[in-house]
VOBA-1610 file (N, C-alpha, C; in pm, whole numbers, padded with zeros to 5 digits, always signed):
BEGIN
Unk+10086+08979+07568Unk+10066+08868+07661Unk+10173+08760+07641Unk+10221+08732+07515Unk+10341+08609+07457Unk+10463+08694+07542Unk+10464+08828+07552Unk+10571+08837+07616Unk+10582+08885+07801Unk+10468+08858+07828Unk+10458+08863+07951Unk+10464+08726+07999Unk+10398+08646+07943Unk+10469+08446+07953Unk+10608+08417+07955Unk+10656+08458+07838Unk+10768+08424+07821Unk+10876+08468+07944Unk+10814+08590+07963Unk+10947+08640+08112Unk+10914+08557+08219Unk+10805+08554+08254Unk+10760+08445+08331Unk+10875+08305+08355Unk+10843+08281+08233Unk+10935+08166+08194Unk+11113+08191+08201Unk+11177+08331+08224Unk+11304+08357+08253Unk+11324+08332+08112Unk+11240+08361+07989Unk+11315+08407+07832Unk+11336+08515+07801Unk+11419+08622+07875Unk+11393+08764+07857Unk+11398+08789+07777Unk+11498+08763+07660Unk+11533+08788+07527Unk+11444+08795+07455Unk+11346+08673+07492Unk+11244+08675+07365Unk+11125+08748+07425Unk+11148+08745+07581Unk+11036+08871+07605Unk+11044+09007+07565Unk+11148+09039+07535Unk+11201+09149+07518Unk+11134+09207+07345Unk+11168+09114+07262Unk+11135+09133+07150Unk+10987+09106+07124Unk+10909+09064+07141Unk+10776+09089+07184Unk+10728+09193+07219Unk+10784+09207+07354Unk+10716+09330+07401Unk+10733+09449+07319Unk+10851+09460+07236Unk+10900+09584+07162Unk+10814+09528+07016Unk+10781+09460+06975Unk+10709+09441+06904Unk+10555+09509+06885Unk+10474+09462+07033Unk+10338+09515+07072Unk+10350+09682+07071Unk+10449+09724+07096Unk+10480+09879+07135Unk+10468+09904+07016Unk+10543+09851+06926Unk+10537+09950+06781Unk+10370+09901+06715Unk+10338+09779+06731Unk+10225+09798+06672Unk+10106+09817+06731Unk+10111+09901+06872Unk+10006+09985+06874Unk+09985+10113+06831Unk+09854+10172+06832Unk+09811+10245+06767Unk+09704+10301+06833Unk+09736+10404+06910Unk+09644+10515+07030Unk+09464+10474+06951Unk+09448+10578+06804Unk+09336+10541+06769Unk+09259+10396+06742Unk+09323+10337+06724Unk+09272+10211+06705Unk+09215+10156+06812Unk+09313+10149+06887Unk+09400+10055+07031Unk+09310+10059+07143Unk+09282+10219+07169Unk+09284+10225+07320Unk+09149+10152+07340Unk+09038+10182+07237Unk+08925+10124+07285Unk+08910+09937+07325Unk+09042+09920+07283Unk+09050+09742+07410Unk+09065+09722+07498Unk+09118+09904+07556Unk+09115+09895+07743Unk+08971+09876+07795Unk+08832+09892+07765Unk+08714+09855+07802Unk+08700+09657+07775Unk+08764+09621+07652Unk+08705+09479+07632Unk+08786+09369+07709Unk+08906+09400+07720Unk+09009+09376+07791Unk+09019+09348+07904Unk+09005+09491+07953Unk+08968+09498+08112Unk+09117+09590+08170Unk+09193+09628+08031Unk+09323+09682+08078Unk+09387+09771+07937Unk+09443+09828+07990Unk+09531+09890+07875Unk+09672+09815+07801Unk+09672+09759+07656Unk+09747+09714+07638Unk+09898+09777+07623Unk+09888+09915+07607Unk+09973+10022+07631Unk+10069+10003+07730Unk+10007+10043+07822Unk+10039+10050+08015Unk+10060+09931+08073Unk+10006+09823+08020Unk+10043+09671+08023Unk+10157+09626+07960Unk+10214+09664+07812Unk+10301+09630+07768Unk+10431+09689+07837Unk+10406+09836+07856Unk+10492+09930+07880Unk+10578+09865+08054Unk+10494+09814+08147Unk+10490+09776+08294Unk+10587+09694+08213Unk+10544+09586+08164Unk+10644+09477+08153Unk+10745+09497+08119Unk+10801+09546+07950Unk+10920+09563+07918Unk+10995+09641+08026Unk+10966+09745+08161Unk+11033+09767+08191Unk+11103+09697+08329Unk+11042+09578+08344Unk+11116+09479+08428Unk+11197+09402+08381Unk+11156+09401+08223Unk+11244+09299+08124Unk+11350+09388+08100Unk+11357+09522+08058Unk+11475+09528+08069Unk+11530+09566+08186Unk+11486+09586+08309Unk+11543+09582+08453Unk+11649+09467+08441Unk+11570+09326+08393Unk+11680+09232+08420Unk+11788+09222+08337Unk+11784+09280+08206Unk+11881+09226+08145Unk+11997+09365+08163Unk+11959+09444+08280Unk+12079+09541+08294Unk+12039+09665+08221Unk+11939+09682+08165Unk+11962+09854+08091Unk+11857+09921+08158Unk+11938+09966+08277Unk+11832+10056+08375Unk+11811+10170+08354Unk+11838+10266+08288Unk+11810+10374+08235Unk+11695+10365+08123Unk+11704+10245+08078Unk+11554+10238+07976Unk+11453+10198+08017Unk+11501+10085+08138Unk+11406+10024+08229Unk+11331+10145+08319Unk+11377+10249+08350Unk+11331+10327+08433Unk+11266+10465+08343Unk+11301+10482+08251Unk+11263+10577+08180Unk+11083+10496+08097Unk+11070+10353+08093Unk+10978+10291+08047Unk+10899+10278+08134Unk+10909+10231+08266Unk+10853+10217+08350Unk+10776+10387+08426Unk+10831+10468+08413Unk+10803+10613+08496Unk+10765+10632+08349Unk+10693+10570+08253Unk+10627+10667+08124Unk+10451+10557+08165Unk+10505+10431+08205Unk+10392+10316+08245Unk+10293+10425+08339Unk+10395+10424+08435Unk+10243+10516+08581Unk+10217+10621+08511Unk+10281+10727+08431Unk+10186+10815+08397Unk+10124+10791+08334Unk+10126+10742+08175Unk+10020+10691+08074Unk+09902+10590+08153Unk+09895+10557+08275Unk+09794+10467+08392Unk+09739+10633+08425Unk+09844+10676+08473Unk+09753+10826+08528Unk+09635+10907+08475Unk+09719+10911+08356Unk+09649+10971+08272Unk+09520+10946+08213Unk+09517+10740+08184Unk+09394+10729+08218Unk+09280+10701+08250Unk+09326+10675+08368Unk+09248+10657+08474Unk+09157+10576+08504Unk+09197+10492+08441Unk+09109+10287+08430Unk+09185+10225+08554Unk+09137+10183+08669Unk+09194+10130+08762Unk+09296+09973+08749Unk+09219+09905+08647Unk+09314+09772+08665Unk+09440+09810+08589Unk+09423+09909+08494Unk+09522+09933+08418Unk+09642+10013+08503Unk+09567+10120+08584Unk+09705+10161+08675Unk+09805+10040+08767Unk+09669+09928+08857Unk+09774+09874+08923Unk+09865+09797+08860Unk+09875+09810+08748Unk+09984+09689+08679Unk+10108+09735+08689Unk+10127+09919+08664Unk+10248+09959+08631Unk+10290+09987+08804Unk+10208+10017+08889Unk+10245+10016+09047Unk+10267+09916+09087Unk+10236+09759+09012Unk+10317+09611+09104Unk+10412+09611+09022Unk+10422+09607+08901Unk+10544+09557+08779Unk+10654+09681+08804Unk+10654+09819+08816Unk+10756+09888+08802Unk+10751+09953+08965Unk+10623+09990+09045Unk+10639+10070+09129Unk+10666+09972+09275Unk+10643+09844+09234Unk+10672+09763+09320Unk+10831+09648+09286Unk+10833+09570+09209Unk+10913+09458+09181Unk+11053+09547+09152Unk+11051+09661+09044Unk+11152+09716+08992Unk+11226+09773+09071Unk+11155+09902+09137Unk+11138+09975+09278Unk+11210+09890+09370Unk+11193+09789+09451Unk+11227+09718+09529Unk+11356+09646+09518Unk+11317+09597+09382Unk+11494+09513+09373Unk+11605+09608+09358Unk+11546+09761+09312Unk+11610+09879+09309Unk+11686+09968+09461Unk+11616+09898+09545Unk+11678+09925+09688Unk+11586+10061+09732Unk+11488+10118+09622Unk+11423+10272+09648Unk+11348+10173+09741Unk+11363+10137+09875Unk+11238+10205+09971Unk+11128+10270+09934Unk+11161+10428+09977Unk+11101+10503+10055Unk+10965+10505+09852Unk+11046+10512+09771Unk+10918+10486+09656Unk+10885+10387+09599Unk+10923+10257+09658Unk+10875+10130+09713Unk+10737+10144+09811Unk+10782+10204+09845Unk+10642+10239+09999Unk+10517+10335+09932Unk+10564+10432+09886Unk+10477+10554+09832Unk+10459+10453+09726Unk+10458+10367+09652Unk+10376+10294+09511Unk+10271+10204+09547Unk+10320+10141+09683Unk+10267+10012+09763Unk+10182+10072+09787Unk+10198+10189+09889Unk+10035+10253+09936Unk+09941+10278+09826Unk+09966+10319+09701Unk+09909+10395+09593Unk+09830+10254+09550Unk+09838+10172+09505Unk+09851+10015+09486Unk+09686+09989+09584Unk+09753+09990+09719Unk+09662+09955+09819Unk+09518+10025+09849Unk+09554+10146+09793Unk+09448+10233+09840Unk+09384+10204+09691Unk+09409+10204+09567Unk+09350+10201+09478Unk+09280+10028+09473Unk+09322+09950+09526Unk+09294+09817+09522Unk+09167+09829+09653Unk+09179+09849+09727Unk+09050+09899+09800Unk+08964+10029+09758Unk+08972+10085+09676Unk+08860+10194+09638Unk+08797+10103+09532Unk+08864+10006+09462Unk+08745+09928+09339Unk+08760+09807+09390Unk+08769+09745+09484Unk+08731+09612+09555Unk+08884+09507+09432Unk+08936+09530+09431Unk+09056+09481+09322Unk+09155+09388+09416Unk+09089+09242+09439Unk+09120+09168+09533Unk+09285+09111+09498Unk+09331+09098+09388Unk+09429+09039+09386Unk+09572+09161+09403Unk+09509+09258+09369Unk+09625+09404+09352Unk+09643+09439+09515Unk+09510+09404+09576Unk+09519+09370+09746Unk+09650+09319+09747Unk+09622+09200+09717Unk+09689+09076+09784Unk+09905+09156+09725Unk+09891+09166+09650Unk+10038+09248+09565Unk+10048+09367+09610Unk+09963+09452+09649Unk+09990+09599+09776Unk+10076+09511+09888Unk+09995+09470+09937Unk+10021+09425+10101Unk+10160+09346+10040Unk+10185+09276+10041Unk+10327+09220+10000Unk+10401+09333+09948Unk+10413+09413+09870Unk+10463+09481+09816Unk+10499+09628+09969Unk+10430+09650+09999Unk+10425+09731+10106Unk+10495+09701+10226Unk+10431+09562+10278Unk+10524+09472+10354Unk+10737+09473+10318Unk+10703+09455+10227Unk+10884+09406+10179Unk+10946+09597+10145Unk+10872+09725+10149Unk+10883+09798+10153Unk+10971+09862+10344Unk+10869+09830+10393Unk+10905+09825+10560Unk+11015+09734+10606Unk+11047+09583+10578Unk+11157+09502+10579Unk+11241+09598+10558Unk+11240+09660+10407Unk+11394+09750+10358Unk+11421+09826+10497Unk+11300+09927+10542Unk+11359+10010+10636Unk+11380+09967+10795Unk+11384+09834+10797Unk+11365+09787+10916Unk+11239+09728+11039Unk+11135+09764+10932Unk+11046+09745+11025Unk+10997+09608+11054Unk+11097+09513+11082Unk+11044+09364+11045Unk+10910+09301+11085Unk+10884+09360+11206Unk+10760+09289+11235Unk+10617+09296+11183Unk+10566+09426+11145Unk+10505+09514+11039Unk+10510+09452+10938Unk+10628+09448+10865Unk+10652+09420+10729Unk+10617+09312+10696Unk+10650+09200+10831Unk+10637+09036+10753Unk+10499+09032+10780Unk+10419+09117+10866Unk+10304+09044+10884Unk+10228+09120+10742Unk+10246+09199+10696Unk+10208+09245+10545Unk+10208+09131+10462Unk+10322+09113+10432Unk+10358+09044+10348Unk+10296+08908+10374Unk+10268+08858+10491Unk+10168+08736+10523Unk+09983+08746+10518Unk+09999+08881+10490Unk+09852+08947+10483Unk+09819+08894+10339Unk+09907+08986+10241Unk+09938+08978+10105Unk+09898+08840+10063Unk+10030+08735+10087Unk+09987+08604+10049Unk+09857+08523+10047Unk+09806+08541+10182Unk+09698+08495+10256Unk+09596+08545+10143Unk+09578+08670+10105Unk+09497+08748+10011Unk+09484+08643+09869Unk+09593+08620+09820Unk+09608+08537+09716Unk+09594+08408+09714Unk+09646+08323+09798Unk+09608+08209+09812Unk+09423+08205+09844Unk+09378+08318+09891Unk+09227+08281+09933Unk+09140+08242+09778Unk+09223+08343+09701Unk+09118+08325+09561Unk+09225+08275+09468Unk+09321+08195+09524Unk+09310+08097+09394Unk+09459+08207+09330Unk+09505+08252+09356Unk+09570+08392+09255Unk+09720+08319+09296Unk+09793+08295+09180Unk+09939+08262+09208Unk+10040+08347+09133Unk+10006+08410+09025Unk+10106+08505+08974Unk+10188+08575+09078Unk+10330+08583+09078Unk+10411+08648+09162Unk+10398+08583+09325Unk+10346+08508+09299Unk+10321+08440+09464Unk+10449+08377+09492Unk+10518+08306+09445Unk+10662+08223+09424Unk+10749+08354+09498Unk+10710+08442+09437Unk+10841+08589+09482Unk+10765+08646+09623Unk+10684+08635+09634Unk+10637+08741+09795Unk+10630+08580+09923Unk+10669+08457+09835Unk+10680+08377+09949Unk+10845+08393+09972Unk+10908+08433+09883Unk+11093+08465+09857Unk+11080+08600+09974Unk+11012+08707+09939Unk+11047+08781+10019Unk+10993+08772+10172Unk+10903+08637+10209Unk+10901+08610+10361Unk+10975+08549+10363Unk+11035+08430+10314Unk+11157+08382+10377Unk+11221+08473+10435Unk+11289+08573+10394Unk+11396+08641+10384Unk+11356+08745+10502Unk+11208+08769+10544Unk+11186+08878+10642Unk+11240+08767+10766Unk+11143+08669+10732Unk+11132+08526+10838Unk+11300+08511+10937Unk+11386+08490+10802Unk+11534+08476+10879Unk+11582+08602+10901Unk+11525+08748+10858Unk+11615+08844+10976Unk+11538+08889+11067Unk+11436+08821+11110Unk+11378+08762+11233Unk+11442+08669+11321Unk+11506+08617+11262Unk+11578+08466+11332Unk+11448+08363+11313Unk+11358+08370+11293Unk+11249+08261+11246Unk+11308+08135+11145Unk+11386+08078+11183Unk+11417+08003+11034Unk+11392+07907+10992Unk+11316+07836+11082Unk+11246+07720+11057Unk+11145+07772+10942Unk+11059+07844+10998Unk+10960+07946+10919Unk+11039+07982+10744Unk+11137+08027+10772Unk+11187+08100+10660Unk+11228+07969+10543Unk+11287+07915+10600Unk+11303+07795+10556Unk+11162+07708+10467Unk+11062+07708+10542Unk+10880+07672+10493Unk+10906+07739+10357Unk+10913+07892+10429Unk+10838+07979+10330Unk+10966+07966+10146Unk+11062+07929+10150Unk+11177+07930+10084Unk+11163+07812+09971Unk+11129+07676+10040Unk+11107+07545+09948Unk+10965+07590+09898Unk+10883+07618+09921Unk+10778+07657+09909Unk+10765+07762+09763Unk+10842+07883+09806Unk+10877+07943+09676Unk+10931+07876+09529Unk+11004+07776+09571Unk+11115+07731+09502Unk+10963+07630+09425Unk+10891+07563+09434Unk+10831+07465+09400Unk+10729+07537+09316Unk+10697+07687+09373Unk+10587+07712+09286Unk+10605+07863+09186Unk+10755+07839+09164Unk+10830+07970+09086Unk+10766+07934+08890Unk+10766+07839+08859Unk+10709+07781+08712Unk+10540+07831+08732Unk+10460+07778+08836Unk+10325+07762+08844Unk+10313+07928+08850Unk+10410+08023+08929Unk+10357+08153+08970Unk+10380+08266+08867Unk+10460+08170+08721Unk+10558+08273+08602Unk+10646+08372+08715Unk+10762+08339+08752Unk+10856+08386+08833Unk+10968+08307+08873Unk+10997+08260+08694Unk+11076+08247+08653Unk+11230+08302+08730Unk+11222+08378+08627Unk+11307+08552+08652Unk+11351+08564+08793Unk+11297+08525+08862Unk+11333+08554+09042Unk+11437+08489+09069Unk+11488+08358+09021Unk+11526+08263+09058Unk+11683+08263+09111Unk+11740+08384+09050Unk+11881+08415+09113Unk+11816+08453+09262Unk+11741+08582+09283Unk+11734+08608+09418Unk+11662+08529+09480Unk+11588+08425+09428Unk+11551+08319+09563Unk+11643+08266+09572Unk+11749+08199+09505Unk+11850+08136+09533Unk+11976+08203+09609Unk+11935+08332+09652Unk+12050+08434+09735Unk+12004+08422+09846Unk+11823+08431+09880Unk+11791+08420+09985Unk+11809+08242+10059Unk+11774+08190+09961Unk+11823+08013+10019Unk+11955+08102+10088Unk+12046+08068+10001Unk+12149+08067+10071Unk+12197+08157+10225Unk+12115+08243+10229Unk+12127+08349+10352Unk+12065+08281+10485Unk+11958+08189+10428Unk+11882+08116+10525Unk+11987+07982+10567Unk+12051+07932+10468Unk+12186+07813+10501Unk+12289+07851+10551Unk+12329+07969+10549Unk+12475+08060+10606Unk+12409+08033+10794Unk+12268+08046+10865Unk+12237+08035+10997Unk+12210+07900+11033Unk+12147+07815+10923Unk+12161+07679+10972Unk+12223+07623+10948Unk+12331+07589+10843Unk+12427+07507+10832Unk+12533+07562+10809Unk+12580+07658+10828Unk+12674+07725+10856Unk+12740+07811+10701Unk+12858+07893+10693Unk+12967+07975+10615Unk+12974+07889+10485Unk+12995+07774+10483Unk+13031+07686+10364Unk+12956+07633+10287Unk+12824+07628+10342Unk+12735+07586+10283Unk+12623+07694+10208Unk+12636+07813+10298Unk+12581+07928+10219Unk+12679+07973+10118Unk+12832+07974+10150Unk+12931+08007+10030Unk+12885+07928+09890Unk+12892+07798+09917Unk+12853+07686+09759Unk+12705+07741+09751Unk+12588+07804+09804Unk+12490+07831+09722Unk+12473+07961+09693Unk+12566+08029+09746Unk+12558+08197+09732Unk+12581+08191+09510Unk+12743+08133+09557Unk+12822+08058+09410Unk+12703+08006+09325Unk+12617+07947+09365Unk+12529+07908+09253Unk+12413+07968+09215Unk+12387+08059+09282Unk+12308+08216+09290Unk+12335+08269+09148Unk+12439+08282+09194Unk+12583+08356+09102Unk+12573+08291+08951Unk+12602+08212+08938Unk+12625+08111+08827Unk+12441+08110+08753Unk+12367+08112+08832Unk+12209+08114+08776Unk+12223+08286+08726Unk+12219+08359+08789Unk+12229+08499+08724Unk+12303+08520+08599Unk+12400+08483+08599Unk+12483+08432+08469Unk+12445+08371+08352Unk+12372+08248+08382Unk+12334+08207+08293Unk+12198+08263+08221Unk+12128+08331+08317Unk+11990+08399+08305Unk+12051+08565+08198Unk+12172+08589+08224Unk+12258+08741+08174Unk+12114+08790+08276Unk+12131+08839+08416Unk+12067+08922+08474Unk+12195+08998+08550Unk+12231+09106+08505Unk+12317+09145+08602Unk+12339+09223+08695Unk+12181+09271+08711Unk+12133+09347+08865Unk+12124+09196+08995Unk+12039+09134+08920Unk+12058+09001+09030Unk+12149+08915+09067Unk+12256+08918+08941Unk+12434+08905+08989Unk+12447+08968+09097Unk+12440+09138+09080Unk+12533+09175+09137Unk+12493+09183+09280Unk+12354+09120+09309Unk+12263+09127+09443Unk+12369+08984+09516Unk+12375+08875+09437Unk+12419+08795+09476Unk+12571+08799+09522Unk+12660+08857+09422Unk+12794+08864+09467Unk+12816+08951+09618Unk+12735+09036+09616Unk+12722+09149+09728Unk+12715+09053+09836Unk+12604+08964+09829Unk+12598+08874+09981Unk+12687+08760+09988Unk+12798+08741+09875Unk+12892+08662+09890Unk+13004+08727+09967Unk+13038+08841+09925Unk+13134+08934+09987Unk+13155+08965+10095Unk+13012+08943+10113Unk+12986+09023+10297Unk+13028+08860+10371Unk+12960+08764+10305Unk+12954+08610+10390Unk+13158+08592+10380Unk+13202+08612+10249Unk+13392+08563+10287Unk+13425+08718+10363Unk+13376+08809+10379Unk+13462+08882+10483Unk+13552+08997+10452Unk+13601+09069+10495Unk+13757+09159+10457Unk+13886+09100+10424Unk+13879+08952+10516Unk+14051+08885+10518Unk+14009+08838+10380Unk+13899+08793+10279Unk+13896+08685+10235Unk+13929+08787+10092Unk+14029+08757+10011Unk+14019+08830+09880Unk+13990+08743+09752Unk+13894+08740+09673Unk+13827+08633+09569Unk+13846+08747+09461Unk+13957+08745+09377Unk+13989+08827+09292Unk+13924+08831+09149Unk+13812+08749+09184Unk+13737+08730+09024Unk+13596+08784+09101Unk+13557+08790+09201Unk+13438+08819+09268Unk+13475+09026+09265Unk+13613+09056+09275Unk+13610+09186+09307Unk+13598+09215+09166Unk+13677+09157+09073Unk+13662+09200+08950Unk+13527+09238+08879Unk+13454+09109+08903Unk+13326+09107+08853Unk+13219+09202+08926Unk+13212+09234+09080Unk+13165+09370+09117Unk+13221+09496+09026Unk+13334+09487+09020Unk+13398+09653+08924Unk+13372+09668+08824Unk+13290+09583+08756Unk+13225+09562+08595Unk+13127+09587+08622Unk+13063+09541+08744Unk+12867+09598+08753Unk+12874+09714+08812Unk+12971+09800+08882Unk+12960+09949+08944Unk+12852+10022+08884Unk+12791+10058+08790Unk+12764+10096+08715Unk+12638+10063+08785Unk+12633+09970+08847Unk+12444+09926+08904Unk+12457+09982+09090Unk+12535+10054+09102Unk+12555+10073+09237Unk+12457+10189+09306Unk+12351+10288+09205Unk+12331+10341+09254Unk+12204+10365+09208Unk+12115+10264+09194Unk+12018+10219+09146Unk+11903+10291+09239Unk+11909+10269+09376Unk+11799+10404+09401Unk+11808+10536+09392Unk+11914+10602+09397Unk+11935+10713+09340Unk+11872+10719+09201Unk+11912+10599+09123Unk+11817+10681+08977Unk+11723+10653+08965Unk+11644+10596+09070Unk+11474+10564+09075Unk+11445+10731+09126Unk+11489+10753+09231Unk+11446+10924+09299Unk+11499+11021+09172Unk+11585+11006+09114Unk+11604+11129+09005Unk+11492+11102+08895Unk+11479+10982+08848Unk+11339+10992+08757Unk+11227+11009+08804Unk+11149+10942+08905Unk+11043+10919+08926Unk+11003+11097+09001Unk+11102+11126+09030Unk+11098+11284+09101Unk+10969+11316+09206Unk+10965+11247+09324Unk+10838+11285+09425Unk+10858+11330+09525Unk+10765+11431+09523Unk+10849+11508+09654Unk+10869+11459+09791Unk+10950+11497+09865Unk+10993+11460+09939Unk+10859+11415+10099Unk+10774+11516+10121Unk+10690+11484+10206Unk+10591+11432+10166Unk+10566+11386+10029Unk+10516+11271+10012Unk+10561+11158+10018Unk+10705+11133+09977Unk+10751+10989+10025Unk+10755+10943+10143Unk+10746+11098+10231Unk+10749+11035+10431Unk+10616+11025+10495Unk+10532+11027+10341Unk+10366+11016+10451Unk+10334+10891+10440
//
């Protein structure tokens, strides 16, 4: 739990060591019987987390190999609050910032349907958002945002703010490729105010990518350039360098082909290495194919 706060708080480092801490000192015989007092598996709980923690700090191959060990050890057994943790923390947040869609979508549903078979009001409220920003990826904006407004609505009814800061980030962001931007704009300061209260911390490069995407339509090229740049500079200082490299990406596209920023190309050719991040969500997570299209 010290290290599920702490990321919260954007201390990955020290979330990190925590969490690898709890890992070694559990102990199957001892242990498992605190998934009844609990209400969760500290296993499958620890396991969800470290692998967003190390999502951010760049080691996606451990992040994904931790996370695809989370849903099965949930699978396996078969305590419901304990599964949806590793389907919002890895099959949703990781998944997603990972660009996998289509097992973005197949986790969201899994999420949703399990959050309605045990009345699990808040994993509701994190399906539907999660599901929602699943459909955005593939285009489905109208669908998607109203999910994702489902989602919120779900959480705000009972009081639930964890991750709320980030699914109001990802309506902004449906909101303005809607052209809604007044809206997007709401939904954006809004995030920004309740990122400490929601532990979503950690988000704070990509809300600050989406600000800026929402300032590139209302106040024009220059003003999304200086906050794209400070996107940039927060990822940096956070050492997140999947959410760098989210940010430099929408700097690139905003200066153009004529525009050459020879420390911006550089610094993409150092993160290559993160370029193909849904591809190695589909090579691990391995699901077949007509299940990801149902």
């Amino acid at each position: 739990m010290l290290g599920t706060n702490v990321h919260g708080q954007g201390k990955t480092l020290e979330a990190k060591e925590d969490l690898e801490i709890s890992m070694q000192l559990y102990v199957p015989e001892r242990d498992a019987a605190t998934t009844l007092q609990f209400g969760q598996s500290t296993e499958v709980h620890t396991k969800s987390a470290l692998s967003g923690v190390l999502f951010c700090l760049g080691d996606i191959d451990r992040a994904l190999e931790v996370g695809a060990d989370a849903l099965l050890s949930a699978d396996m057994l078969r305590h419901p609050h304990s599964t949806a943790i590793p389907l919002t923390y890895v099959g949703g947040w990781v998944f997603g910032l990972c660009g996998a869609s289509a097992n973005l979508m197949y986790e969201a549903r899994r999420l949703l349907a399990l959050s309605e078979q045990h009345r699990l009001t808040a994993f509701s409220g994190h399906g539907n958002g999660l599901l929602g920003w699943a459909m955005i990826q593939q285009g489905q904006l109208e669908k998607g945002t109203a999910h994702i407004e489902r989602g919120i609505q779900i959480l705000e009814s009972i009081e639930f703010r964890l991750a709320l800061s980030g699914f109001l980030g990802l309506l902004a962001d449906a909101r303005r490729q809607r052209g809604d931007l007044q809206a997007a704009e709401v939904a954006c300061v809004r995030a920004a105010d309740l990122m400490a209260a929601s532990s979503f911390l950690w988000f704070e490069p990509e809300l600050r990518r989406i600000e800026a995407l929402i300032l590139k339509e209302t106040k024009g090229s220059s003003a999304a350039e200086e906050a794209l740049r400070r996107a940039v500079a927060c990822a940096q200082r956070l050492a997140f360098p999947v959410l760098e490299r989210r940010c430099l990406i929408s700097l690139k596209q905003l200066l153009g082909t004529n525009h050459h920023d020879l420390e911006l190309e550089a610094r993409l050719k150092k993160l290559s290495h993160l370029d193909d991040l849904a591809q190695k969500v589909s090579s691990v997570m391995q699901i077949p194919a007509d299940l990801l299209k149902a």
